[in-house]
N, C-alpha and C positions, 0 to 999 in steps of 0.2 A: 654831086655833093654841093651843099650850100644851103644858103636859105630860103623858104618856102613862105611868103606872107598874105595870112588869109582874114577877110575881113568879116564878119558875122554879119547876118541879113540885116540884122536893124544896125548893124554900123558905129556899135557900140564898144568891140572889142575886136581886137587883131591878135590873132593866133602866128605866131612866127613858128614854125615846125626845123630845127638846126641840123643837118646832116652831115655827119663826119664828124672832121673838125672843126671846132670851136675854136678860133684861132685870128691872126688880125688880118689874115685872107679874107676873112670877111668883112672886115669894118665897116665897107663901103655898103653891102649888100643890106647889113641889119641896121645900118643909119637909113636907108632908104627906105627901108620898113616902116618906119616910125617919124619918120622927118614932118611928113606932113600933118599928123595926126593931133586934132586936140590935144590938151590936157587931159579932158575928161574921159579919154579912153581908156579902155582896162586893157591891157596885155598879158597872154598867155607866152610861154618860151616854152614848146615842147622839146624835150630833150631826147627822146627816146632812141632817135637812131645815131646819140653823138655819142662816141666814145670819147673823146679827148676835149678840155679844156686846159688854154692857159690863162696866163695875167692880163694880157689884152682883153680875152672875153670879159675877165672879169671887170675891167674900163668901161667895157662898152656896155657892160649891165649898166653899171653905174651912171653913165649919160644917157641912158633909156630911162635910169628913174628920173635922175635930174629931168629930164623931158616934160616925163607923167607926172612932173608936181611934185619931188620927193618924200618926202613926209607924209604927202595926202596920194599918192600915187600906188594905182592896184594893180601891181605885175604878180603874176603866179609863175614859178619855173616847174616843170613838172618832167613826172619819166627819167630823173637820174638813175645813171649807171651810180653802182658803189663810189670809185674813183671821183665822179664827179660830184658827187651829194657833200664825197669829204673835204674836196677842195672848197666848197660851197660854207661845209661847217667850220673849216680853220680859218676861214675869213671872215667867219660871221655874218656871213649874208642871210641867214634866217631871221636874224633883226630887222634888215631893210625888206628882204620878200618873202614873199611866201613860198618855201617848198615841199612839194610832195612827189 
């Protein structure tokens, strides 16, 4: 379980893939993901095999966007379970990204 971070051929967008838990277990792993990366990178956050988010996750979205530019930054979260799309909608994060 963890994170999985994958870079597109032209180098353009990093695809982080989240497995399990979503949780501040990982802080370290999805800062790494991203640490290095321009601005101008686009991020994907696949959700698909994560059952569980908490508020940490939710932090750490938020220093991914701050990262990517926030306001001008292109994160897509994608593949939520139910649980996690609602967590996603009582916070409001469909204002800051994009999900589907």
């Amino acid at each position: 379980m963890g994170i999985q971070a994958n870079k597109s051929d032209d180098g353009h967008t990093v695809t982080m893939q989240i497995d399990g838990r979503f949780d501040f277990a990982l802080h370290k792993d999805f800062r790494d993901a991203y640490k290095d990366e321009p601005e101008s990178t686009s991020f994907v956050i696949n959700m698909n095999n994560s059952d569980y988010m908490d508020s940490s996750a939710l932090g750490m979205l938020l220093l991914l966007r701050e990262h990517a530019g926030n306001d001008e930054a292109r994160i897509s979260i994608e593949g939520c379970q139910p649980a996690i799309k609602q967590i996603l909608a009582i916070s409001n994060f469909e204002k800051l990204f994009k999900i589907s």
